[in-house]
C-alpha angles and dihedrals in degrees: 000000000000123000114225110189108209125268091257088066097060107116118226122279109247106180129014141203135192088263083050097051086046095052095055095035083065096046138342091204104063087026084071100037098048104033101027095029095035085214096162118212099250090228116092119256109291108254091256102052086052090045091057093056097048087051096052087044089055089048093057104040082050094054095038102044111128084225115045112245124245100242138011106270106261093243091063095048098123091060103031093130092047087048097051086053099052095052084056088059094054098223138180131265151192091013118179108193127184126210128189117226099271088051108259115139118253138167119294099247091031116153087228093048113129104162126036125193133176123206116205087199137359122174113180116210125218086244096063091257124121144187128212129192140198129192120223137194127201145019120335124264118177131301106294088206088152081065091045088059088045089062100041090050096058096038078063096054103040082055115034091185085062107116093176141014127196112199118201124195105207111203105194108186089058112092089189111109098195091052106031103081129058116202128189121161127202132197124208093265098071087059100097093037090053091047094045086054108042071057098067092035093061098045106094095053093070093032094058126097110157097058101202131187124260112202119231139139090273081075109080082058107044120101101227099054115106102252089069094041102261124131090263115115094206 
């Protein structure tokens, strides 16, 4: 039987990410109790999330390979071409960037990081521009344009020649080429207003201390609600 400490007991968030920021978005109780807590659900990891992880892991192994691999690996076939390209271009990948909390980069597990983001692909351009590009898996919700800021802003930060970044969402399960790919671009400019406002999102997360629940139809599914004996009242 799982042990569940009071609320009272949280200690206090120190650093955040966009899966962070989701995470409490959806719902402060189990934010606290399984990020700041690091109180695990005792079931094993559901098949798509897994499945998402071995994709992106087939993606980078794919980009980064010494030799270059005879085929484009089957999860990224609607983008085989793009993907071809990109591999040409020799571009980074898995980057895990920290920022403090006036935006200067610092290292990942710094003991002055406040934000963390991780960039599926970045390819900077001669021209201070850059592309960044992140996989998805799934079906699509939304825009995410919030996230797409997120990463422009650090792509600005992490290279402070950049006068533009385009950020791509790359849904990969969607063989629709008119609706499989999500592009924002963002000039230089945007920087301080996007910054200003991932603030004041944010806020709230280090600010809260009572943690409550907040209802929805992940519920009959989470761990700690009351029907599967956790500290939840829903």
């Amino acid at each position: 039987m799982t042990y569940f400490p009071k609320l009272k007991d949280v200690p206090p968030l120190t650093a955040w990410s966009y899966s962070r920021f989701n995470s409490y978005s959806t719902c402060p109780m189990k934010f606290a109790y399984t990020v700041l807590m690091k109180i695990q659900d005792p079931q094993p990891k559901g098949p798509a999330l897994l499945r998402g992880i071995e994709i992106h892991k087939e993606g980078e192994d794919y980009l980064v390979a010494k030799r270059k691999p005879k085929r484009v690996p089957a999860s990224y076939q609607h983008f085989a071409e793009e993907m071809q390209q990109l591999r040409d271009m020799s571009p980074t990948v898995e980057q895990q960037w920290g920022f403090t909390k006036s935006w200067t980069p610092t290292g990942w597990f710094g003991g002055d990081v406040w934000v963390r983001n991780v960039l599926d692909v970045c390819v900077v351009y001669p021209d201070d521009t850059a592309v960044v590009i992140d996989f998805k898996t799934g079906k699509k919700y939304g825009s995410n344009e919030d996230q797409m800021q997120l990463f422009a802003a650090v792509t600005f930060l992490k290279f402070p020649e950049l006068q533009e970044v385009s950020t791509r969402l790359w849904y990969l399960d969607n063989a629709d080429p008119e609706d499989n790919e999500v592009q924002i671009d963002f000039k230089r400019s945007e920087l301080p207003s996007i910054q200003k406002t991932w603030e004041q999102k944010v806020k709230p997360m280090f600010n809260d201390r009572k943690f409550p629940p907040r209802p929805g139809r992940y519920c009959s599914w989470c761990f700690l609600s009351k029907a599967k004996g956790g500290p939840c009242k829903y």
